[in-house]
N, C-alpha and C positions, 0 to 999 in steps of 0.2 A: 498546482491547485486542483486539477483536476484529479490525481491520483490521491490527494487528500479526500476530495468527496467520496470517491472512491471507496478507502477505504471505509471512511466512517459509514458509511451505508451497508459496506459489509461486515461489520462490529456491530450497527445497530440490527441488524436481520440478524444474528449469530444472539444478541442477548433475547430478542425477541423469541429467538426458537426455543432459546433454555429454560425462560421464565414463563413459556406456554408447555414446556416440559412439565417442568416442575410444579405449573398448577394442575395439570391432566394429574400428575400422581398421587398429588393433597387431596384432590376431587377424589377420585376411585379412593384413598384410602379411608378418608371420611363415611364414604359411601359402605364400604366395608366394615366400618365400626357402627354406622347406624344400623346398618343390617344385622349385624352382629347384636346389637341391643335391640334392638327389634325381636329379633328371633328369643334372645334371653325373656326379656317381656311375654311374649307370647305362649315361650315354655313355662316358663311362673303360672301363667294362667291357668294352662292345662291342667297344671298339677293342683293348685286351691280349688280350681273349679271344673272339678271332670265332669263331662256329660252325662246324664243319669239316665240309668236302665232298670229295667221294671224285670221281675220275675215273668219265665216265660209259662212258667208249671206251677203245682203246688206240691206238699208231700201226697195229696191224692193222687197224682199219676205216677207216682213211684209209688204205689202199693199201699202206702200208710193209712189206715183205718182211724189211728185215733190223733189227732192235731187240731189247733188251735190258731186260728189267726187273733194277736195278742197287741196289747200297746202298753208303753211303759215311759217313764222320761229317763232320760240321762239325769246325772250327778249335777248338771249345770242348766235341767230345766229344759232340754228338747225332748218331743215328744219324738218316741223311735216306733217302728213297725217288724213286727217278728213272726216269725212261726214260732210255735212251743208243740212237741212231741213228747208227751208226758214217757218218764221211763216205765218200765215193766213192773204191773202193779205187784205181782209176784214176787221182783227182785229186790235191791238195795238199794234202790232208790236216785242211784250216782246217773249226772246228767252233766251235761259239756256246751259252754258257748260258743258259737262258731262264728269267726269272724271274717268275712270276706277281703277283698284286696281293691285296690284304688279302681273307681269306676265302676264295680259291681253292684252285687243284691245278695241276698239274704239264697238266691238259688246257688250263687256259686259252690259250694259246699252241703248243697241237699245230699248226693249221692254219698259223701261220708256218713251225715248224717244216719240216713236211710240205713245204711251197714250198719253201723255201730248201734242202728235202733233192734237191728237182728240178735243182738246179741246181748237185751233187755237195759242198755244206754238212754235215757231221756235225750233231748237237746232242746236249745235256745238261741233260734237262725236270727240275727238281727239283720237290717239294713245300719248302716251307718249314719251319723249325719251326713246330712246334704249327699245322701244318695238313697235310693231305690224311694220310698215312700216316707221315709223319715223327714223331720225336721229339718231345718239349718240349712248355710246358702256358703260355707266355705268349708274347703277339706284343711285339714293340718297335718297333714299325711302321718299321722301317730301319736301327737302330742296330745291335745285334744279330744281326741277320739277315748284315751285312756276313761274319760264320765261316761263316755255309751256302757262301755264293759262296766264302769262301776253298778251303771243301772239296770244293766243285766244281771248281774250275779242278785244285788239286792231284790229283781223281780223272784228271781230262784228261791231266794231267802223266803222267799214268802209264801211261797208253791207248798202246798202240805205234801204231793207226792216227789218232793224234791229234797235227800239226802244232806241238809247244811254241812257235812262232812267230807261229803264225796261229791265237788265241785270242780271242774276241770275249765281249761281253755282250749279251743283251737282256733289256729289262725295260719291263713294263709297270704304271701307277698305285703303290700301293707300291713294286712290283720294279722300276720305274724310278728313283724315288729309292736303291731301296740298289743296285743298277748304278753309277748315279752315285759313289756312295760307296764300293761296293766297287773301281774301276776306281782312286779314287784314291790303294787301300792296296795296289792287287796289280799289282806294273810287268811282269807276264807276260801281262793284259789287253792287246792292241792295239787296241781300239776297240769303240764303246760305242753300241748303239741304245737311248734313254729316250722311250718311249711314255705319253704322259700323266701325265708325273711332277710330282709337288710340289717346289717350290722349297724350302718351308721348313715343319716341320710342324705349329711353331707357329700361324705365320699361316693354315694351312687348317685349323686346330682353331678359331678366331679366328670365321671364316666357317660353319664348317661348326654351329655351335652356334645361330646366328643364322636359318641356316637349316633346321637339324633340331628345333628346338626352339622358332624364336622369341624366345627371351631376349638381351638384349644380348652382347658378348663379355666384354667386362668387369661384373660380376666372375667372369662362368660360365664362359668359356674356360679363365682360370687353375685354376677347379677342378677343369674335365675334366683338364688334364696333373698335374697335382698327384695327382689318385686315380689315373692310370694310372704316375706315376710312380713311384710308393709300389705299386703293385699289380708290375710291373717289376722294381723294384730299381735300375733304371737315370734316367739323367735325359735320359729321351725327346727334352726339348726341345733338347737339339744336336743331332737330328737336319736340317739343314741341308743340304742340296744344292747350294745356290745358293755357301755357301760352301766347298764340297770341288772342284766342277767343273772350277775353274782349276787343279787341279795335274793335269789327265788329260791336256794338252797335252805333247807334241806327238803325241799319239795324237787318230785323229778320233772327234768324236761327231756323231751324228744324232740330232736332235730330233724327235719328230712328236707331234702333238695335233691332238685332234677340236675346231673351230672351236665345237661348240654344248655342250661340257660340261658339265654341269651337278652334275658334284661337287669336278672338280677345273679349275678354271677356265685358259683356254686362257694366259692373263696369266704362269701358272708358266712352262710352257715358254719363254715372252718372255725371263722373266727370266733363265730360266736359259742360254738361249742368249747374253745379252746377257753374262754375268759368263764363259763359257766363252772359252775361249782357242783361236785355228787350230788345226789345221783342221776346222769345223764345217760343219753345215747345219743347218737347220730345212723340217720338211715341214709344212705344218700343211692340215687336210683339213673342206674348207667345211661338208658335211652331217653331217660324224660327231660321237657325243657320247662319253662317254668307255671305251671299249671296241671291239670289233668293226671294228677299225680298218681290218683287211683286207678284211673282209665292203664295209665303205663303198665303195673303187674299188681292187676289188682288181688291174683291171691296175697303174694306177697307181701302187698301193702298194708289187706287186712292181718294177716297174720302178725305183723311186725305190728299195728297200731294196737289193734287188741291185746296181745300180747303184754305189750306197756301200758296200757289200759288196765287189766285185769291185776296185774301184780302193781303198779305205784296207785291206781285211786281204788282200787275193790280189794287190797291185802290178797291174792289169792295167790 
């Protein structure tokens, strides 16, 4: 009898240690998956709703004499906030909207600007929705954003020192991708410069979770678009580049990316130039990462952009 109790007492501490086992592991893995959506949640956010920055200069401290602090609405009724640098009264009129990247302002892209105004280029700096001074209280990292650009080009449209012919885009990291896209809805676009842009935003949500976080992409990718989708209204994930590109033909685009990016990997541009249709290039720039593109060589940079400038929107 005694060796009975015995045992059963050491059967019942043996199940007892397993079933405290086994709840310690359901615990941490639970834990691990709320966290894990926790964090997916939390990157959703960041991205609909980036923290807004304010121009720190205007074109007056870069030298510019003649500009315009300007207002305009989007295609869907926000009102947006821009500079305007009327082009060279002298010249032909040809003038470029520049689009900045997630988080930014209508500065990110002065210093191009400012170049390409040396060389008798107009331009039209926007803030985007729901950033710099603009309107609106969600980003849609390029889908959406396509009505800012439509209400820029049609502000252009209406500028008497403003070329209706010789209309350009630029854009850089987001504002490349909706360049991209917006060039493919608006046939008054004649060509398109995409700075560090994403092919497809899926796939760099895919990456970017792996990287920001650690966590696989599956199943945390899908939740990062899924809360921003629902946060949006919109379903973020066509937003695609790669597949809008080919209808911008026979309009030229130029590609350029930094060689060492490290958020938006150099492979998009590939791609996207790979699916683009004549007449194209591709500039891509050995020591740069993804921004300051000019800052990197910047004779270089001007010489390759103007270059493309002067012969696809000025015939020269």
């Amino acid at each position: 009898m005694k060796m009975m109790i015995g045992t059963m007492r050491r059967g019942t501490g043996s199940h007892y240690r397993r079933n405290l086992f086994l709840f310690t592991v359901l615990t941490m893995l639970l834990g691990i998956v709320a966290a894990g959506v926790w964090l997916a949640h939390t990157r959703a956010m960041i991205l609909v709703h980036p923290g807004r920055t304010q121009p720190a200069c205007t074109p007056a401290d870069r030298g510019v004499d003649r500009w315009e602090e300007v207002r305009f609405s989007s295609l869907d009724n926000l009102q947006l906030a821009g500079w305007f640098i009327p082009p060279d009264p002298q010249g032909d009129g040809a003038t470029l909207v520049f689009v900045h990247g997630l988080g930014g302002n209508r500065e990110g892209l002065l210093d191009e600007a400012v170049m390409l105004a040396r060389h008798g280029y107009g331009a039209l700096l926007l803030d985007l929705r729901n950033h710099g001074q603009s309107q609106g209280t969600v980003t849609t990292l390029g889908y959406a954003e396509v009505e800012d650009v439509r209400g820029a080009v049609a502000y252009l449209l209406a500028r008497p020192e403003v070329n209706p012919e010789r209309i350009g885009l630029v854009g850089c990291s987001m504002g490349g991708a909706v360049v991209i896209r917006a060039a493919a809805r608006i046939p008054q676009v004649r060509v398109v410069v995409a700075q560090s842009a994403f092919s497809s935003l899926e796939e760099n949500i895919n990456e970017g979770v792996r990287a920001l976080t650690g966590l696989a992409p599956f199943p945390f990718a899908p939740l990062v678009t899924w809360f921003g989708e629902r946060e949006a209204g919109l379903r973020i994930r066509q937003v695609r580049p790669v597949d809008d590109v080919a209808q911008i033909a026979p309009r030229a685009l130029l590609f350029i990316h930094g060689e060492r990016d490290p958020v938006i990997d150099v492979s998009n541009s590939l791609r996207l130039y790979e699916a683009a249709r004549e007449p194209k290039e591709l500039y891509l720039i050995p020591n740069a990462g993804h921004g300051g593109l000019l800052a990197a060589d910047p004779a270089e940079f001007e010489r390759r952009v103007v270059g493309f400038l002067d012969a696809r929107l000025r015939g020269r």
